[in-house]
VOZA-465482 format. One record per residue (C-alpha): x, y, z; residue in three letters. Coordinates in Angstrom, 1 decimal, always signed. Last residue first. Layout:
REM VOZA-465482
> c1, c2, c3, resn
> X, Y, Z, ALA
...
END
This chain:
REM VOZA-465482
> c1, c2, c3, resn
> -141.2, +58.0, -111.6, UNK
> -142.1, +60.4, -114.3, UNK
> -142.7, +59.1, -117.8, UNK
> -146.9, +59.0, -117.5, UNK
> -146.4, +62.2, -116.0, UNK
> -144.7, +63.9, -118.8, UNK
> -146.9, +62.1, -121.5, UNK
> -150.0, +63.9, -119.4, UNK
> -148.7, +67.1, -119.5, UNK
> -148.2, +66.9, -123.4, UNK
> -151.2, +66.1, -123.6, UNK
> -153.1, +68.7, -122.1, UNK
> -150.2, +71.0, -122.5, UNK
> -150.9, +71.1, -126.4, UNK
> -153.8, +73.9, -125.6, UNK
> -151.4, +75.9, -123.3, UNK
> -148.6, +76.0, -126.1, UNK
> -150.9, +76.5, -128.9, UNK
> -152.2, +79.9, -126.7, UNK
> -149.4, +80.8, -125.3, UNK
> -147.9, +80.6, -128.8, UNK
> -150.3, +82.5, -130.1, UNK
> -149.7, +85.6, -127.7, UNK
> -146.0, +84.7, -128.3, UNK
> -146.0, +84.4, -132.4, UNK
> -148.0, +87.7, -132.7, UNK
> -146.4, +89.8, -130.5, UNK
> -143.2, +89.6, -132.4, UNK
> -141.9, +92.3, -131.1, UNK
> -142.9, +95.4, -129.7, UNK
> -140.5, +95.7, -126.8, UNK
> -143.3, +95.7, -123.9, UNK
> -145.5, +93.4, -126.3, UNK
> -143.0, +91.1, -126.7, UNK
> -142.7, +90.6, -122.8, UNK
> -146.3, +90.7, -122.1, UNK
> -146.8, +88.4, -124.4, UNK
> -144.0, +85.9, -122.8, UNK
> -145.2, +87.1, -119.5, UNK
> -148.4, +84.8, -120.0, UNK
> -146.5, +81.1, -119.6, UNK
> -144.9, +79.4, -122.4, UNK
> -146.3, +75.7, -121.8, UNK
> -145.3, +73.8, -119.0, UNK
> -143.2, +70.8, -119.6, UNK
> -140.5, +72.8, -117.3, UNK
> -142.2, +72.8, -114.3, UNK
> -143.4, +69.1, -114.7, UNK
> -140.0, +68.1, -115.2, UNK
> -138.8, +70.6, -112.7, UNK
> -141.4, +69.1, -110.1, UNK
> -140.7, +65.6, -110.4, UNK
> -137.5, +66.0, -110.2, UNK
> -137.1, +67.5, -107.3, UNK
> -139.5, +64.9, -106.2, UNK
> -137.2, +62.1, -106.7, UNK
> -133.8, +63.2, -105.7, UNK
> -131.6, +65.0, -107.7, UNK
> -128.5, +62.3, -109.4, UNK
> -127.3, +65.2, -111.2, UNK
> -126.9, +63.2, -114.0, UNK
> -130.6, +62.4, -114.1, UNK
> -131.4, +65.5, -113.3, UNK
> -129.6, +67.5, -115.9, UNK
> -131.0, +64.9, -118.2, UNK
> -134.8, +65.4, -117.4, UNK
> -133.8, +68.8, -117.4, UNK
> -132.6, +69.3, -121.0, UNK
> -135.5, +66.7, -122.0, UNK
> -137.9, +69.2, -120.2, UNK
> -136.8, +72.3, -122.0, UNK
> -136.9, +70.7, -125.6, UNK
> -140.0, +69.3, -125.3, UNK
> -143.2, +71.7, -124.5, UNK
> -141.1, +74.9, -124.6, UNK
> -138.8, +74.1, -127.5, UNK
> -141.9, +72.3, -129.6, UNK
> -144.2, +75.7, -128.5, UNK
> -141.4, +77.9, -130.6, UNK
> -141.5, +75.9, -133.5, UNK
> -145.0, +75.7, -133.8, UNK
> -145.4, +79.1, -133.6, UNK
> -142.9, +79.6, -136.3, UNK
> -144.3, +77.0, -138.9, UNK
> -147.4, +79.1, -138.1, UNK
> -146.8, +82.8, -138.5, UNK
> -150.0, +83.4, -139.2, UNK
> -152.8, +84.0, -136.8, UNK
> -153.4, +82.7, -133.3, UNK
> -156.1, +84.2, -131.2, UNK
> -154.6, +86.5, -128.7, UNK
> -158.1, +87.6, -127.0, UNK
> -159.3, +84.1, -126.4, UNK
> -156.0, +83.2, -124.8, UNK
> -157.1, +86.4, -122.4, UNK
> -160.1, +85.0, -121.4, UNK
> -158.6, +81.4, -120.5, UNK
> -155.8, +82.8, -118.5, UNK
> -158.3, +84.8, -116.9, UNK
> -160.2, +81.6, -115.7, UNK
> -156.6, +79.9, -114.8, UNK
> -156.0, +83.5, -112.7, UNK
> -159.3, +83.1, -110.7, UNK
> -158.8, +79.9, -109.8, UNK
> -155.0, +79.9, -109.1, UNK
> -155.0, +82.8, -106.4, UNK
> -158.5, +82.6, -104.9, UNK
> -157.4, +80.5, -101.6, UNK
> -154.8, +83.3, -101.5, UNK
> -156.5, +85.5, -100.5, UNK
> -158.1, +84.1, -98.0, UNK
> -154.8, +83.4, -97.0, UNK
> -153.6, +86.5, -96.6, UNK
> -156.1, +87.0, -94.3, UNK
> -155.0, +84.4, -92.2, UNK
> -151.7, +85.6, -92.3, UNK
> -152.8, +88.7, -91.0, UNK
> -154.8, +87.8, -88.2, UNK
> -152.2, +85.6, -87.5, UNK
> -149.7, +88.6, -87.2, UNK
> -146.1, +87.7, -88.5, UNK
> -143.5, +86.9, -86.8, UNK
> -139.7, +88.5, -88.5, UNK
> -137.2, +85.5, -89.0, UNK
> -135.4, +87.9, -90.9, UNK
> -134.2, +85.2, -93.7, UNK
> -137.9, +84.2, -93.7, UNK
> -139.6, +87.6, -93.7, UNK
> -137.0, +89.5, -96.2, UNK
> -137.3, +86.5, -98.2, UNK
> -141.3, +86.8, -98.6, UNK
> -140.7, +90.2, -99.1, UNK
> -138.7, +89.5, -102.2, UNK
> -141.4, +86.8, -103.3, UNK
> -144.3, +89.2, -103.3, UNK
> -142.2, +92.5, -104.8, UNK
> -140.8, +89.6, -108.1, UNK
> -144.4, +89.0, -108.6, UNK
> -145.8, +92.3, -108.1, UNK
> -143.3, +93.3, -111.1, UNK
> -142.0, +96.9, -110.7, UNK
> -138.7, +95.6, -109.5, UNK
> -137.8, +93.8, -112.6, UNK
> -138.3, +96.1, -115.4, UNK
> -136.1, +99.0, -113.0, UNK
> -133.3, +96.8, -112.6, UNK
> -133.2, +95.8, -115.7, UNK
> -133.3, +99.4, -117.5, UNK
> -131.0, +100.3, -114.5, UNK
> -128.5, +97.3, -115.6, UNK
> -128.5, +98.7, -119.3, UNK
> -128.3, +102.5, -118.9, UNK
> -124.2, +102.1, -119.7, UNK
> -126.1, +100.3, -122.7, UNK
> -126.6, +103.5, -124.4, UNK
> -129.9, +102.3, -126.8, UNK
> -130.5, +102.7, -130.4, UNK
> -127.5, +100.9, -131.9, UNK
> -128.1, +98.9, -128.6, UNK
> -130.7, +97.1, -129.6, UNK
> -129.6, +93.6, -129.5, UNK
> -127.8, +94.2, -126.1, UNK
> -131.2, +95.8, -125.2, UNK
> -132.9, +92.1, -126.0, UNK
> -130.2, +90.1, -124.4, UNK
> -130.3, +91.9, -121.0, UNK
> -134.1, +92.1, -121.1, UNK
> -134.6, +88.4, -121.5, UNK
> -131.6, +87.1, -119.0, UNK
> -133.1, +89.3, -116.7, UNK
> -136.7, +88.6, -117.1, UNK
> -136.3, +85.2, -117.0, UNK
> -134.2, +85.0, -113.6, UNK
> -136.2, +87.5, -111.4, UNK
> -139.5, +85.4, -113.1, UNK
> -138.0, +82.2, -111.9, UNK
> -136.2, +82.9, -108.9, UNK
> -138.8, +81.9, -106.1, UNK
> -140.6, +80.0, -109.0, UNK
> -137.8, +77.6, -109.0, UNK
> -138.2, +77.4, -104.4, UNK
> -141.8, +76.9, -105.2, UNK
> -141.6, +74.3, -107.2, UNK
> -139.5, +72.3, -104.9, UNK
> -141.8, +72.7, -102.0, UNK
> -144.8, +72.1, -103.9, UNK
> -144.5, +68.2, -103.1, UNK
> -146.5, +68.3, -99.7, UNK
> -149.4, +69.8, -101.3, UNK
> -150.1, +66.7, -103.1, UNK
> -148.3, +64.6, -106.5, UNK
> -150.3, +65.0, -109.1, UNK
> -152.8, +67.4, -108.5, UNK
> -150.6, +69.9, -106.4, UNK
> -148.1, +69.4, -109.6, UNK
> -151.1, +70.2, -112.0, UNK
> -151.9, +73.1, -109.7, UNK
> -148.1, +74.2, -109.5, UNK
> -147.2, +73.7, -112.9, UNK
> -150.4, +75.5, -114.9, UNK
> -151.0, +78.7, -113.5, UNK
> -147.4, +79.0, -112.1, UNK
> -144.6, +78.0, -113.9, UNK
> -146.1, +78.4, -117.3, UNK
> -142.4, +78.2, -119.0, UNK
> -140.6, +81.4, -119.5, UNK
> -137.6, +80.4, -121.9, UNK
> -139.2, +79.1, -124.7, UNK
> -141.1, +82.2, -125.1, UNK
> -138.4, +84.1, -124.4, UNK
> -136.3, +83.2, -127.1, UNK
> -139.4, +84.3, -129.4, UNK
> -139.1, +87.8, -127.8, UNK
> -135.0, +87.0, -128.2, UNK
> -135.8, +85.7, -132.3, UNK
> -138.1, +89.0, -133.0, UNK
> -135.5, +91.5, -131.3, UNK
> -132.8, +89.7, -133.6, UNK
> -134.7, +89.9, -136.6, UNK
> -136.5, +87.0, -138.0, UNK
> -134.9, +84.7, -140.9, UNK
> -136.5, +81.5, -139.7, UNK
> -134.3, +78.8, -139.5, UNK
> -131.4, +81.3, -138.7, UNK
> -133.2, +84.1, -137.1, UNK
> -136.0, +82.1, -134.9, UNK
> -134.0, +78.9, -134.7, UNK
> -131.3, +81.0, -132.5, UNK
> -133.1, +83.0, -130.2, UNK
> -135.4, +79.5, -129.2, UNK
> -132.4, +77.3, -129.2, UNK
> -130.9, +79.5, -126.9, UNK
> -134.3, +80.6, -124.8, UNK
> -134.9, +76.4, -124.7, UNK
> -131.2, +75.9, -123.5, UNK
> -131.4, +78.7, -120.7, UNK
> -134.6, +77.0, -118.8, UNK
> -132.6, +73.4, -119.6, UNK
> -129.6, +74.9, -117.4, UNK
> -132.3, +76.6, -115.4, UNK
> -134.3, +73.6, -114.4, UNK
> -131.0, +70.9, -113.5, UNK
> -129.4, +73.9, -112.0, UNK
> -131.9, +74.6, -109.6, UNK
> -132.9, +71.1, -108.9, UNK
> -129.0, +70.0, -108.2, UNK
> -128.0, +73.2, -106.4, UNK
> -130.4, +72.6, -103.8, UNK
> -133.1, +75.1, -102.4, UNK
> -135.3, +73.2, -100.8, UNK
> -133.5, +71.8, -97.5, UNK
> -132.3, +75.4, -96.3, UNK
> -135.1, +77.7, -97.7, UNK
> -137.4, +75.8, -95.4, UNK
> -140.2, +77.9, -96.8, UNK
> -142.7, +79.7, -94.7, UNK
> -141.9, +83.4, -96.3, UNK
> -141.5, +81.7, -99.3, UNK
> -144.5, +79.9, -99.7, UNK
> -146.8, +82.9, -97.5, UNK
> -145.3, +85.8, -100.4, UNK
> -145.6, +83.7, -103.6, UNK
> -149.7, +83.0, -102.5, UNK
> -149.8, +86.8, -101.7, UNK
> -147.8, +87.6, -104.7, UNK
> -150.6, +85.5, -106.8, UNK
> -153.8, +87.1, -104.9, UNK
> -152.6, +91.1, -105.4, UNK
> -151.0, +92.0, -108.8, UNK
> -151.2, +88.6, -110.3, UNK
> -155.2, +87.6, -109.6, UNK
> -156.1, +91.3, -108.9, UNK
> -154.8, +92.1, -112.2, UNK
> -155.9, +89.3, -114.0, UNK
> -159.7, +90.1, -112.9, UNK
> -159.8, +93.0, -113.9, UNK
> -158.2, +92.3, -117.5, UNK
> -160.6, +89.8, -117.6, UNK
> -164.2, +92.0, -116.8, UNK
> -162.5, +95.0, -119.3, UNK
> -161.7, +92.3, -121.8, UNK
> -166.0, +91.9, -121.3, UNK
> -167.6, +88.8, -120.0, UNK
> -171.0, +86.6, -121.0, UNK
> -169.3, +87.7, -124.3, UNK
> -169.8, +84.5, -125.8, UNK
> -166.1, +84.0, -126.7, UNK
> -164.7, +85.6, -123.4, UNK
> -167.1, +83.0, -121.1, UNK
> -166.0, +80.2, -123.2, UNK
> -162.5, +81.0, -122.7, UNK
> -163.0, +81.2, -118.7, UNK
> -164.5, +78.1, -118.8, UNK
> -162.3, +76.4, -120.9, UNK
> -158.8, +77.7, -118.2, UNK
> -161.1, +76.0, -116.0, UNK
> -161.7, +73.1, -117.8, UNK
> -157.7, +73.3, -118.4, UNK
> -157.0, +72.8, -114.7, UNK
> -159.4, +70.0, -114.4, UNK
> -158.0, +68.3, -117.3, UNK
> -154.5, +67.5, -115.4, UNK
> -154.9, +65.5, -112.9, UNK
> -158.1, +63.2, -114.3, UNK
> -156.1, +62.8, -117.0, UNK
> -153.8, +60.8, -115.4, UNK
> -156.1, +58.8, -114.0, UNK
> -157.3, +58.3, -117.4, UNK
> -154.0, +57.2, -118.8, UNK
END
């Protein structure tokens, strides 16, 4: 058990540090929210960008891990939407922003460092090939449901630009489509500019687990508690057991499985604020949630692993 959490408390220092630094205003929001948007406008794409672009997209992307991740992806945002109105009582706008929150897993800032951690370098190749359609995927199924939901007060002949539009303005989503376009073209690539890249890159996770911890200072959790801890109990176990047995009956190899597990286990990842807060609902159960949720993971995490093979 120590070992174990040796691999994952280093991440969550880090995310600590950057709390810390928030609650004794040693930094600003202004100081985080600059430093988040370099960190997933510019050094995150760039890290997205060089995985895909390099990525044996032949050998990694099997229809075993995908569906084995995305089956139990879709399973937490159903049992998310559907405890949040009928256990609940929220609206249906509330219940598909708390949907989400099950749904969008910290695939990044927490499963590909504690993976790395876990299991080396050389096992990223599966979680990069779920990230590679992870946010594209999320904020799809998210934004279909939620301006279905509304669409007393919105034409849904507009729906698939609305997506469209949501999606393709995400630096995320921009990094991993050109990262495609580079792999599937075959197109060389400057080593002075991959090595630049990689500089970049380099400060990719660090920076964003320190911002993560800034802004979970900034969405501190309040009310809405039976809710919140509803909503992290999909992310943190329902998602995982759906994939766990996905997997298993999909018979995916080993370190497939490794990595959706992990991937899944995650704790609702940023976008699930930034989601509610671009539809204006409730905010307050996915900032807090993020927060529980990421808080949790340290133990959580470490169950996970103990489990895997």
């Amino acid at each position: 058990m120590s070992a174990l959490l040796s691999i994952v408390l280093p991440v969550f220092i880090v995310i600590g540090f950057g709390y810390i630094a928030r609650w004794r205003s040693w930094i600003v929001d202004d100081h985080i929210d600059g430093l988040m948007k370099f960190a997933q406008g510019f050094a995150i794409p760039a890290l997205l960008f060089r995985a895909i672009s390099t990525l044996d997209l032949g050998q990694n992307f099997d229809v075993p891990l995908l569906l084995s991740f995305y089956v139990g992806a879709l399973a937490g945002f159903v049992v998310g939407l559907l405890g949040a109105r009928y256990l609940f009582g929220r609206n249906w706008q509330d219940a598909t922003a708390i949907g989400f929150c099950a749904l969008f897993s910290n695939s990044l800032l927490l499963g590909l460092p504690i993976t790395e951690r876990a299991y080396g370098t050389d096992a990223l190749a599966a979680n990069y090939a779920i990230i590679a359609i992870h946010a594209p995927f999320c904020y799809f199924v998210g934004i279909t449901v939620m301006e279905v939901v509304r669409a007393g007060r919105s034409d849904l002949a507009h729906l698939p630009g609305k997506v469209i539009n949501a999606m393709f303005h995400n630096a995320i989503i921009i990094g991993i489509g050109l990262g495609f376009v580079v792999n599937l073209g075959g197109i060389p690539l400057p080593s002075v500019l991959t090595e630049a890249l990689d500089l970049i890159v380099r400060a990719a996770l660090p920076a964003a687990l320190f911002g993560l911890g800034g802004i979970l200072y900034r969405y501190r959790p309040e009310g809405d508690l039976r809710t919140i801890i509803f909503t992290v109990a999909v992310s943190l176990i329902v998602h995982p057991v759906v994939v766990w047995g996905m997997g298993t009956a999909t018979n995916l190899e080993t370190a497939g499985f490794r990595s959706a597990v992990v991937t899944a286990a995650m704790a609702p990842g940023i976008n699930a604020y930034l989601f509610a807060n671009m539809y204006g609902c409730a905010k307050r159960v996915a900032a807090s949630s993020v927060l529980l949720g990421t808080a949790l993971s340290v133990l959580t995490a470490t169950l996970w692993l103990t489990l895997l093979p």
